[in-house]
FIGUTI-5464 format. One record per residue: residue number from 0; residue in one letter; x, z negated, y negated of N, C-alpha, C in turn. Coordinates in nm, 3 decimals. Layout:
! residues N
<r NUM, 'A', <X, Z, Y>, <X, Z, Y>, <X, Z, Y>> ...
END
This chain:
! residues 122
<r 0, 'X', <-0.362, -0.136, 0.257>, <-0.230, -0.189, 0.235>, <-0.193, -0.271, 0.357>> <r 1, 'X', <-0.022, -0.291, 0.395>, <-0.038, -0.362, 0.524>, <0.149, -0.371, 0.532>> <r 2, 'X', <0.138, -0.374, 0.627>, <0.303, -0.387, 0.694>, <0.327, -0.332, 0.890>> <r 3, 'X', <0.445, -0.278, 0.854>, <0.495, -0.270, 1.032>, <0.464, -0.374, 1.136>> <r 4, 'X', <0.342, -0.324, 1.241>, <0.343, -0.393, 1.339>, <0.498, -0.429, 1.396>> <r 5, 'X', <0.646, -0.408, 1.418>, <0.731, -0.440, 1.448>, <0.832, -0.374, 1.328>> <r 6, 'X', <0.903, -0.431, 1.225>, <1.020, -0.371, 1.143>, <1.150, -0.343, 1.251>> <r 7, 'X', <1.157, -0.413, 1.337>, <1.241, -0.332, 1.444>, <1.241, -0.189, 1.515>> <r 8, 'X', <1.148, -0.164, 1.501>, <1.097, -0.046, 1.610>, <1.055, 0.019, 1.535>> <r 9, 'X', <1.058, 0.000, 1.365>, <0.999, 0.114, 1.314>, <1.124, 0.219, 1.264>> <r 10, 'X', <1.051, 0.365, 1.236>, <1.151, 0.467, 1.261>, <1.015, 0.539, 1.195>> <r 11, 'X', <1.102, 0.673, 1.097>, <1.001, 0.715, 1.014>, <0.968, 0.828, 1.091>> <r 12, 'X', <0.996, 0.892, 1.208>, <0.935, 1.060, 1.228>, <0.798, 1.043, 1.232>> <r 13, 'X', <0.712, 0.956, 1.191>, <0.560, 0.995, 1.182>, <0.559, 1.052, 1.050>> <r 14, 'X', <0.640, 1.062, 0.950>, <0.619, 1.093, 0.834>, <0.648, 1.283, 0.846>> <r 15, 'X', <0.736, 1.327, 0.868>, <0.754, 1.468, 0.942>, <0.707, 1.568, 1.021>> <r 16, 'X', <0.685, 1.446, 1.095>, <0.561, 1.482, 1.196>, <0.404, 1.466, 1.145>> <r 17, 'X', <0.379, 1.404, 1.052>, <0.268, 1.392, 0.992>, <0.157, 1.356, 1.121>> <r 18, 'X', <0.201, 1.227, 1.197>, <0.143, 1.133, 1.246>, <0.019, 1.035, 1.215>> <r 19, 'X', <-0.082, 1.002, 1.291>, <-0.137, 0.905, 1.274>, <-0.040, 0.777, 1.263>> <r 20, 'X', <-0.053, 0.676, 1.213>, <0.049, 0.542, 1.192>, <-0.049, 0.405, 1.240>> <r 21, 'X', <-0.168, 0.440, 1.261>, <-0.249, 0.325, 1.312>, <-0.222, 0.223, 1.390>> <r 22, 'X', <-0.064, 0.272, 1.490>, <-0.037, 0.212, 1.604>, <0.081, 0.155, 1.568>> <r 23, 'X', <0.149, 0.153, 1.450>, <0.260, 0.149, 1.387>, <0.242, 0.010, 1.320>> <r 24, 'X', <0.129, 0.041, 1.204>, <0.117, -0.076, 1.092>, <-0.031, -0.165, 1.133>> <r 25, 'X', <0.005, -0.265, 1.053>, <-0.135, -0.349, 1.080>, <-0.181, -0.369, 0.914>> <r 26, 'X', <-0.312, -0.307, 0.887>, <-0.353, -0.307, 0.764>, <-0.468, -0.408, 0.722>> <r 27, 'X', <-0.409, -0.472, 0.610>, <-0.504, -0.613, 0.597>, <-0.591, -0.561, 0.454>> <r 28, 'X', <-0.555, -0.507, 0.412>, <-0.677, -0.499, 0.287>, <-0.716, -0.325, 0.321>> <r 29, 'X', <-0.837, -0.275, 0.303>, <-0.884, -0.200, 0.274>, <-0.983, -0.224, 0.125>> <r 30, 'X', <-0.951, -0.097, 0.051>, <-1.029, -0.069, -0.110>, <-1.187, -0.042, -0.051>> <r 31, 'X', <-1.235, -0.006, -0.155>, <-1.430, 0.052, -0.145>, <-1.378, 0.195, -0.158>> <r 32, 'X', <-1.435, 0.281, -0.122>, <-1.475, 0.466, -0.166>, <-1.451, 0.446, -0.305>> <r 33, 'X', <-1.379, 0.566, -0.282>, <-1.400, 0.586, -0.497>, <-1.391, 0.746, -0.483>> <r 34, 'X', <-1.547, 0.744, -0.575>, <-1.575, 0.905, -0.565>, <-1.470, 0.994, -0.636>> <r 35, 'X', <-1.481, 1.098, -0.584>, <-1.354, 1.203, -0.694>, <-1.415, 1.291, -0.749>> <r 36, 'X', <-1.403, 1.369, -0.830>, <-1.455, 1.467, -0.909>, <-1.366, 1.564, -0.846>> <r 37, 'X', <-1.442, 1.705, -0.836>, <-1.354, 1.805, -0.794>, <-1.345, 1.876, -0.884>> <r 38, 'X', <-1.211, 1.847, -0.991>, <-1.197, 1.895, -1.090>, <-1.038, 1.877, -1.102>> <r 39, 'X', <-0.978, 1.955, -1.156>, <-0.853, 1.908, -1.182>, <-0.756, 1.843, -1.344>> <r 40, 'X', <-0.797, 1.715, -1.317>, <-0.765, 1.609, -1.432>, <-0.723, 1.481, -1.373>> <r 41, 'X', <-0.657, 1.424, -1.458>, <-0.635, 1.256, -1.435>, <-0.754, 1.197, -1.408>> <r 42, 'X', <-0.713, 1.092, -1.297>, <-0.882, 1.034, -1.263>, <-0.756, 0.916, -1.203>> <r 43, 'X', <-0.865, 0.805, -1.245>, <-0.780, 0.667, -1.251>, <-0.890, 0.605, -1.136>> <r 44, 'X', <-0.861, 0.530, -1.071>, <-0.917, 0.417, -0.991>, <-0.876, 0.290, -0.957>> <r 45, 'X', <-0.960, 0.183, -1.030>, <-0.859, 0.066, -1.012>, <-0.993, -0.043, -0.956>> <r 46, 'X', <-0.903, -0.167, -0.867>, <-0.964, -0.214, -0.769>, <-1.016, -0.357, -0.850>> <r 47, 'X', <-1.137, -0.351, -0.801>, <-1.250, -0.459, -0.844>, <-1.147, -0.626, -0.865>> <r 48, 'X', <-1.045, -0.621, -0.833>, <-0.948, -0.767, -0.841>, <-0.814, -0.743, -0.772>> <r 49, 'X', <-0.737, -0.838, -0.838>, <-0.591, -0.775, -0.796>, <-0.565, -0.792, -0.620>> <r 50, 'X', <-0.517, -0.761, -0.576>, <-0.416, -0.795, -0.423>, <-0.334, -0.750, -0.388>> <r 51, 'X', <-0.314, -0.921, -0.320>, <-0.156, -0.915, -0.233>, <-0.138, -0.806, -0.152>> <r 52, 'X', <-0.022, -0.707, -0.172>, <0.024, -0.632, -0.073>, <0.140, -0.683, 0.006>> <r 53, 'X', <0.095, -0.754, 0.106>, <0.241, -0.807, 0.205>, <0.269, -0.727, 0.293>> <r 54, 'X', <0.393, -0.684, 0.249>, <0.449, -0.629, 0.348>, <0.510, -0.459, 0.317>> <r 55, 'X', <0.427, -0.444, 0.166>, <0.482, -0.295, 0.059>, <0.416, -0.168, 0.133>> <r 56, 'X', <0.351, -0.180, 0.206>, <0.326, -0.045, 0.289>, <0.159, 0.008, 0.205>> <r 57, 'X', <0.135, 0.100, 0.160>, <0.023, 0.169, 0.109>, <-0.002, 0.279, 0.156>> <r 58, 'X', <-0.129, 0.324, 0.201>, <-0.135, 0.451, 0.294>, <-0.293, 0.503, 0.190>> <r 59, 'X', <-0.280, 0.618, 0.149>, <-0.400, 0.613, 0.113>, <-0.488, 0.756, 0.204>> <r 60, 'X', <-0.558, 0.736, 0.204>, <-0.687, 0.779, 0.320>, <-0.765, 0.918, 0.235>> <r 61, 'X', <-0.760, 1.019, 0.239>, <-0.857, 1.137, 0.169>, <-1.008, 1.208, 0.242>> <r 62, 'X', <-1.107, 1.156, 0.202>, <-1.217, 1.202, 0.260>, <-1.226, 1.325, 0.257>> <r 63, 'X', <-1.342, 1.429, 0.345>, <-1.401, 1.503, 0.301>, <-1.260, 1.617, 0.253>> <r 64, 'X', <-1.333, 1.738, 0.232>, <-1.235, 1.865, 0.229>, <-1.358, 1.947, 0.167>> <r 65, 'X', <-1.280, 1.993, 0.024>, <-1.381, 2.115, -0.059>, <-1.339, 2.253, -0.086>> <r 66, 'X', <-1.177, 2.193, -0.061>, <-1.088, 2.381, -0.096>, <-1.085, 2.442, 0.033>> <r 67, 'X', <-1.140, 2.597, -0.014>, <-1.134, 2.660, 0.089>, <-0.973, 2.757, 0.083>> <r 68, 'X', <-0.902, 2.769, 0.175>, <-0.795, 2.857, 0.184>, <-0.848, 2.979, 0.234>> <r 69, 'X', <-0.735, 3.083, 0.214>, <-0.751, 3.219, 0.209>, <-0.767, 3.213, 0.394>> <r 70, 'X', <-0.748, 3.153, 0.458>, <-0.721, 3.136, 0.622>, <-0.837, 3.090, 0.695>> <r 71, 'X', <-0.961, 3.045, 0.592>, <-1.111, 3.007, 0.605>, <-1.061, 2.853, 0.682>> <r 72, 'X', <-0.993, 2.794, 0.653>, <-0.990, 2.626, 0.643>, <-1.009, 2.557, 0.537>> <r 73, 'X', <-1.020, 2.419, 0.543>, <-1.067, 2.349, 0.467>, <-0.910, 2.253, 0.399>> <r 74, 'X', <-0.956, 2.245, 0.272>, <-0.812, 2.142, 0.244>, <-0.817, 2.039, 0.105>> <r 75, 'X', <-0.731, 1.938, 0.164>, <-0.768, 1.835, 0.061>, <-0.639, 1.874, -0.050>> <r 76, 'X', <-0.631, 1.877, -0.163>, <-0.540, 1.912, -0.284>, <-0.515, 1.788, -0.361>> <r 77, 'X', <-0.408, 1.788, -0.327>, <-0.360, 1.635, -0.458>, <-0.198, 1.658, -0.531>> <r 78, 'X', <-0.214, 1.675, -0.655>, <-0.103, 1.687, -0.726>, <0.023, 1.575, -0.720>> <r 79, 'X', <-0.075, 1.480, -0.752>, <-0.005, 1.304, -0.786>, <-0.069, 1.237, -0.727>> <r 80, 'X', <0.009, 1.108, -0.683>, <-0.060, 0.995, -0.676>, <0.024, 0.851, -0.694>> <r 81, 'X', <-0.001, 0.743, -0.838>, <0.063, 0.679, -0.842>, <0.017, 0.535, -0.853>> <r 82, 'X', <0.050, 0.406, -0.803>, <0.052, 0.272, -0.715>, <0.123, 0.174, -0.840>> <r 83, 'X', <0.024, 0.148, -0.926>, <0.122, 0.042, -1.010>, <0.112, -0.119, -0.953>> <r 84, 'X', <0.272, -0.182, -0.952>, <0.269, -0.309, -0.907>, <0.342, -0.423, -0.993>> <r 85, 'X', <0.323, -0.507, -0.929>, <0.411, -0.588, -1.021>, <0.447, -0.729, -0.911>> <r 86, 'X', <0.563, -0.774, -0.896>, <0.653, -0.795, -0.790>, <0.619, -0.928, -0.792>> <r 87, 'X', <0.603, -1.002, -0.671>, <0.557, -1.163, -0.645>, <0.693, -1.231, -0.627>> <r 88, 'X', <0.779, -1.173, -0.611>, <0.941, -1.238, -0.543>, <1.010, -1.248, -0.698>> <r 89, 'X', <1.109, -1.369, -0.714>, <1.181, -1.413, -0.622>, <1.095, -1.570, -0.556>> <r 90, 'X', <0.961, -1.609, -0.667>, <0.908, -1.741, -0.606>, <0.779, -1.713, -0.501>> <r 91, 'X', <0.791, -1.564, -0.466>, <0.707, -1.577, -0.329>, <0.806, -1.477, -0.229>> <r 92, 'X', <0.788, -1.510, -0.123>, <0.846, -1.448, 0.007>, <0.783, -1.450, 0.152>> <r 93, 'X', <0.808, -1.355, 0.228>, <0.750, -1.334, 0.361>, <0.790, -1.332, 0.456>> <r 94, 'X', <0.739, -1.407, 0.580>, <0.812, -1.369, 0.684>, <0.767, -1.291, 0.750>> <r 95, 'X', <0.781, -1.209, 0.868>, <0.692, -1.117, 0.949>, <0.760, -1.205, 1.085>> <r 96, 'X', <0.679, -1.199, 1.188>, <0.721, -1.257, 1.310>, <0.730, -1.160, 1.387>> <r 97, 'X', <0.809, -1.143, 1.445>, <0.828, -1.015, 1.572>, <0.818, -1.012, 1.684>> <r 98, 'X', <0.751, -1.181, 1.704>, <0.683, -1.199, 1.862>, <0.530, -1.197, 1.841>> <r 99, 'X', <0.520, -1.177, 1.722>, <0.355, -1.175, 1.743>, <0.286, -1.145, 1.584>> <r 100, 'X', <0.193, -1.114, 1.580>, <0.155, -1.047, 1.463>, <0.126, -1.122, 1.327>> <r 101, 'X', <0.175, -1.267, 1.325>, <0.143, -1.341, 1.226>, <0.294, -1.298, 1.109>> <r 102, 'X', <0.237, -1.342, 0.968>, <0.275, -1.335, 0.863>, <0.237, -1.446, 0.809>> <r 103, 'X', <0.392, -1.496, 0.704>, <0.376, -1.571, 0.627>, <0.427, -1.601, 0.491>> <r 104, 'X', <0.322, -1.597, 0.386>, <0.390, -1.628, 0.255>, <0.436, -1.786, 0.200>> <r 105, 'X', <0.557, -1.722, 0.191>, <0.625, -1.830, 0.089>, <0.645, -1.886, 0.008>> <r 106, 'X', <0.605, -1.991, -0.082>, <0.603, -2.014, -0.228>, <0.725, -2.155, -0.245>> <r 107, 'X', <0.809, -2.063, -0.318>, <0.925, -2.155, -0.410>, <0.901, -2.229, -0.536>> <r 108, 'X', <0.838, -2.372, -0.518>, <0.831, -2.401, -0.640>, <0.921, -2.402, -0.784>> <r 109, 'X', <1.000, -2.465, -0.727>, <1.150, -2.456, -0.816>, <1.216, -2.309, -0.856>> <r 110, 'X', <1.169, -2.217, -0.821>, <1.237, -2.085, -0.848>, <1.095, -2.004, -0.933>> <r 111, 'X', <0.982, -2.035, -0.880>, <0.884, -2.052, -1.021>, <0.874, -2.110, -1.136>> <r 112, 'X', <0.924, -2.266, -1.156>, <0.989, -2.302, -1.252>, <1.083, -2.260, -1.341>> <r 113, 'X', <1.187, -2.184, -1.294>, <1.271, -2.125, -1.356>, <1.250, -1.997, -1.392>> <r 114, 'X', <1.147, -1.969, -1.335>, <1.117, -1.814, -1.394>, <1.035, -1.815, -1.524>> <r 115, 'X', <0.939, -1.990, -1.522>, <0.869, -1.949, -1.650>, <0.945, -2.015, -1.763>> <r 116, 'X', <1.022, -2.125, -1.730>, <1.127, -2.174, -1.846>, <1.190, -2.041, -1.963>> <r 117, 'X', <1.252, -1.944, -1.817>, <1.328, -1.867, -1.898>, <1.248, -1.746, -1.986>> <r 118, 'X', <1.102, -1.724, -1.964>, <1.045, -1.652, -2.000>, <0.965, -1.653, -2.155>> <r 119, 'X', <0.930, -1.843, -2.137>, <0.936, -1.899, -2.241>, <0.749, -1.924, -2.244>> <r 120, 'X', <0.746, -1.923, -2.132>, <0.519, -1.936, -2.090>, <0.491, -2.100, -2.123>> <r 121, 'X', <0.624, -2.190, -2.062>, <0.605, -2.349, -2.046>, <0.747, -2.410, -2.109>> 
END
């Protein structure tokens, strides 16, 4: 998980182009391996404790290649893949700096307050 080394300069043709993005984003959390079954079923994987994703960017990484194509290559097969979240804003926020690679989260006390008043937690 990570964010644009520059949100200025970013521009999606790596996605079309089916680009490496290494030089693009700066990625602060990496998960553990999670084995797959080569089978075709729902297979869930969820991470040893929650984390912050600053910055919304998720790239996920596919090891290894078991399908063989009619063309004698190798290929990775994925139907779905879905990212459940649940949103830190409006009492956290980020800045990204665009002279240099620091990030920073924000915490609104007073707009946390009002989020749990109205929710009815406190």
């Amino acid at each position: 998980m990570g964010h644009p080394k520059s949100w200025k300069k970013l521009n999606y043709d790596f996605v079309e182009a089916q680009e490496c993005t290494d030089d693009k984003f700066i990625w602060i959390y990496t998960s553990p391996l999670f084995p797959v079954a080569q089978e075709n079923y729902l297979q869930t994987f969820n991470l040893s404790a929650p984390v912050v994703c600053i910055g919304g960017y998720l790239q996920i990484e596919l090891l290894g290649r078991v399908a063989k194509g009619c063309d004698g290559k190798y290929y990775v097969c994925v139907a779905r893949v879905q990212a459940i979240e649940r949103k830190l804003s409006p009492p956290f926020s980020v800045d990204f700096s665009e002279s240099s690679e620091d990030v920073h989260l924000k915490y609104d006390a007073e707009k946390f307050g009002s989020i749990l008043s109205t929710c009815g937690i406190c």
